[in-house]
C-alpha positions as CSV (number, residue, x, y, z in Angstrom):
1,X,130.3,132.3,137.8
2,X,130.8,134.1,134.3
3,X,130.8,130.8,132.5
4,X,128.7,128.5,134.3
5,X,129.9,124.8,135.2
6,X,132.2,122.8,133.2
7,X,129.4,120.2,132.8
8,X,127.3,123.1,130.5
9,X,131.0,123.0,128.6
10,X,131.9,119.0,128.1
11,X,128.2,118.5,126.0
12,X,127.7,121.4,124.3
13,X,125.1,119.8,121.8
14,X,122.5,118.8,125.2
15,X,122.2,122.2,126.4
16,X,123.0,124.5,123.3
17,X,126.0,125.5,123.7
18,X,128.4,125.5,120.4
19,X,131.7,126.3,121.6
20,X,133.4,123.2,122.1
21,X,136.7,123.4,124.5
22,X,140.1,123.0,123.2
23,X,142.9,121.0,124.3
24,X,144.9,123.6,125.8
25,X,141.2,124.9,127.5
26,X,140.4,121.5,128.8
27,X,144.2,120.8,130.4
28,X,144.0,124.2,132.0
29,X,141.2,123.4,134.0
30,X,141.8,120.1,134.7
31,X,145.3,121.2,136.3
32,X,143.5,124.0,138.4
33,X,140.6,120.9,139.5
34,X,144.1,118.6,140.6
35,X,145.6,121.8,142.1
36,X,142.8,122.6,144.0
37,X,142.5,119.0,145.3
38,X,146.1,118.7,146.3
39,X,145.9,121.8,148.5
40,X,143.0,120.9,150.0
41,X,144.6,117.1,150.8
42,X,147.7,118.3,151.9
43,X,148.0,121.9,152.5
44,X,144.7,122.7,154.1
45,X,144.1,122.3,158.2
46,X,141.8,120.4,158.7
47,X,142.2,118.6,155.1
48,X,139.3,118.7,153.1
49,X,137.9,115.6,151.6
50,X,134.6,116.8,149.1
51,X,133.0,114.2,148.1
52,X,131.2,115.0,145.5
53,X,133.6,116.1,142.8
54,X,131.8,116.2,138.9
55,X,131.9,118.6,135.8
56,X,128.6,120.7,137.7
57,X,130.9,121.3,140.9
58,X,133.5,122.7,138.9
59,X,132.8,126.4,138.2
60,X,134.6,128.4,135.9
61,X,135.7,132.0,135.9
62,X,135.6,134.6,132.9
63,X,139.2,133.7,132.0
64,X,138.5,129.8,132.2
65,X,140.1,129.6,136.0
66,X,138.4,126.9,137.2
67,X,137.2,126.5,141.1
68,X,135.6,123.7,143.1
69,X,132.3,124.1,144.2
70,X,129.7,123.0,146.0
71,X,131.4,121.6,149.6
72,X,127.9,120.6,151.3
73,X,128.7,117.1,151.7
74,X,132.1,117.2,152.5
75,X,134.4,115.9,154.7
76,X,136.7,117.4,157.4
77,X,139.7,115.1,159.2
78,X,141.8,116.8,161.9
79,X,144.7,115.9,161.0
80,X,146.7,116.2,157.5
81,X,146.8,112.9,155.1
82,X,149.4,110.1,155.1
83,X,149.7,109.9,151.6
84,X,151.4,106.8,152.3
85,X,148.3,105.5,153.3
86,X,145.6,107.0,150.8
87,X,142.9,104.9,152.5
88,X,143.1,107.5,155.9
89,X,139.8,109.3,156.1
90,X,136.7,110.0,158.3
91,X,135.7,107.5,161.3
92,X,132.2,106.9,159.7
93,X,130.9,106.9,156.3
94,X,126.8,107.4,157.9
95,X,125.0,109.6,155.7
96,X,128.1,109.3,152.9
97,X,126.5,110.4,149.8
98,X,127.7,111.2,146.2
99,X,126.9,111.1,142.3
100,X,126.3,108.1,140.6
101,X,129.0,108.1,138.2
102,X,131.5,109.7,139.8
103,X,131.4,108.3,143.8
104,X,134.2,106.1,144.4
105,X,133.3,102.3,144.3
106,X,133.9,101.6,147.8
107,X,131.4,104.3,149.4
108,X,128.9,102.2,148.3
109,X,130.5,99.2,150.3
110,X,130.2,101.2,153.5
111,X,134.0,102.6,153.1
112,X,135.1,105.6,154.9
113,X,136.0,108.8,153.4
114,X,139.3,109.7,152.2
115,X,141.3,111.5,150.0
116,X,141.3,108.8,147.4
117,X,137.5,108.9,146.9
118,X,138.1,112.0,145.3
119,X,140.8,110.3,143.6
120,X,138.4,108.3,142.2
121,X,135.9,111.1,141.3
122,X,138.8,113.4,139.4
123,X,140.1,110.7,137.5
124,X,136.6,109.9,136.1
125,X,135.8,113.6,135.3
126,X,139.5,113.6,133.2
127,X,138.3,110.7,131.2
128,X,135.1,112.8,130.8
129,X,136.8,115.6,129.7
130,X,139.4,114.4,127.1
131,X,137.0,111.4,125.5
132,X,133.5,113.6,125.6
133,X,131.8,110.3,127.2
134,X,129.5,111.2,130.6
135,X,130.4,107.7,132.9
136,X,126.3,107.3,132.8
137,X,126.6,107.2,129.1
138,X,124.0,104.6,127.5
139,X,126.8,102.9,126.4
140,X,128.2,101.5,129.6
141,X,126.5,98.1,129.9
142,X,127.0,94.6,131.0
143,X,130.3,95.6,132.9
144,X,131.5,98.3,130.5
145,X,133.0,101.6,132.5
146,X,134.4,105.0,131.4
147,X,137.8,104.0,133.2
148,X,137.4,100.1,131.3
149,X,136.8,102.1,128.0
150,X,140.0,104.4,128.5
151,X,142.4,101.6,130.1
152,X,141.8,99.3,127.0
153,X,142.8,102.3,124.3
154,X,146.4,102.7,126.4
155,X,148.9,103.1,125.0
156,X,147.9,102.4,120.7
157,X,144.8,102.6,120.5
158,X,144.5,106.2,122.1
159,X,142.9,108.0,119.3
160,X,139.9,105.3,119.5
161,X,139.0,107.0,122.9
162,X,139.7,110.2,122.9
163,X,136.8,113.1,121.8
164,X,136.8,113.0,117.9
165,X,135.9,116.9,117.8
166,X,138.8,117.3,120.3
167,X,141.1,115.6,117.7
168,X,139.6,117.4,114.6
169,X,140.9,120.5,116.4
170,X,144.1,119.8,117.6
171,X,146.1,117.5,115.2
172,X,148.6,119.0,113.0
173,X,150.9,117.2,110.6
174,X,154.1,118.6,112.5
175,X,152.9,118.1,116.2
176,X,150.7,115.0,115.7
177,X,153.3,112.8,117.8
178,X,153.4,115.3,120.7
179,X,150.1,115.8,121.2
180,X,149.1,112.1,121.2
181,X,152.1,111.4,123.5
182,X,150.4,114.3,126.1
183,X,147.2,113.1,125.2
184,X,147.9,109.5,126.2
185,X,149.2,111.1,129.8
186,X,146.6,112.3,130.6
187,X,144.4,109.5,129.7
188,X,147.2,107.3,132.3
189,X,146.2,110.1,134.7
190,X,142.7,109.4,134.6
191,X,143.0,105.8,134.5
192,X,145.8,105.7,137.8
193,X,143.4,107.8,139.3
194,X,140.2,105.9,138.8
195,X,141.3,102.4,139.9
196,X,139.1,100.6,141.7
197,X,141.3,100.0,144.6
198,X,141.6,103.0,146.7
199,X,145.6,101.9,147.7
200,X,146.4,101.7,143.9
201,X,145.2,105.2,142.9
202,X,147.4,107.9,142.2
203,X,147.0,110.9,145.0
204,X,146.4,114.1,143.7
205,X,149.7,115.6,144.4
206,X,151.2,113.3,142.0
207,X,148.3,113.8,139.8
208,X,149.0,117.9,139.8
209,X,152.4,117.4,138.8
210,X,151.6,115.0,136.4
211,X,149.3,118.1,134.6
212,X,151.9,120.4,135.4
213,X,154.5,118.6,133.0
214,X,152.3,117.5,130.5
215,X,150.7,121.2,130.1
216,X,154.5,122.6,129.8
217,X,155.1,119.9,126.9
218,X,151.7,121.4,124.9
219,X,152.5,125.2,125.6
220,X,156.3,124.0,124.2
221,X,155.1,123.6,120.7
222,X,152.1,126.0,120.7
């Protein structure tokens, strides 16, 4: 793709890159990465469970459109999700494999597939995207997660989290409140999404419109 992955984008300084993403940049392709998701949950036949969703899965086109990539270890289940019941998924999880980081917790407990793994695996590659911490950062120690990190800064202490260059960029004197309102959205988005229980995670439906909304409230006072 014209412009690489969005993991050659989210730590410019590692692979020397200087253009940093902006707000509006980064919420665009997050909503195409939840849109994506949600049709292949609930629109596609069979439904498509990946897997393996990170920032190097995530292609992006010349005009920043981003796509999912990469479908080699994913999932197909014959019929189309309950999303009443976001723990429906594959029979057997032999051979289930992901990205340390990003897989959901209970793969690694010998839990099946299902659409909330990659749940799980979007709502850790938000809180990558809008804080500018990797989930393998050093810093993540002695119990410490990206989704611990952004829970505790809901909702005052939002600006502690999020990426300081993002922030440099984007706040204004007479849209300040706004965007930290939308900013602390889609930090709750990340954080609803990357539960540790697969039942309390928000589905990616919900997820999309969430983006949706909060994308119309930034292009409102651009």
């Amino acid at each position: 793709m014209p412009r690489y992955s969005l993991d050659r984008w989210l730590h410019p300084r590692s692979n020397g890159q200087t253009h940093k993403l902006s707000l509006a940049e980064l919420l665009n392709i997050a909503t195409d990465v939840a849109d994506a998701l949600d049709y292949l949950h609930n629109s596609s036949w069979p439904t498509v469970i990946h897997c393996d969703l990170k920032p190097s899965n995530i292609l992006l086109g010349s005009d920043w459109t981003a796509y999912v990539a990469e479908f080699g270890l994913a999932k197909l289940v014959g019929e189309p999700m309950d999303q009443s019941n976001l723990n429906i998924g594959t029979e057997s999880t032999i051979g289930i494999r992901g990205t340390i980081g990003y897989v959901a917790p209970e793969y690694g407990a010998g839990g099946q597939a299902s659409v909330a793994g990659d749940a799980y695996s979007f709502g850790v590659t938000l809180l990558e995207m809008f804080t500018g911490k990797a989930p393998t950062d050093d810093m993540f120690t002695d119990g410490l997660t990206l989704h611990l990190l952004a829970e505790a800064g809901l909702p005052d202490k939002i600006l502690e989290i999020i990426d300081p260059e993002l922030l440099l960029d984007e706040l204004h004197d007479d849209d300040s409140g706004i965007l930290i309102n939308c900013l602390t959205s889609i930090i709750e988005v990340g954080v609803s999404c990357s539960k540790d229980s697969p039942s309390e995670r928000m589905n990616m439906k919900h997820a999309a419109a969430k983006l949706h909304k909060i994308r119309e409230e930034i292009e409102g006072i651009s």
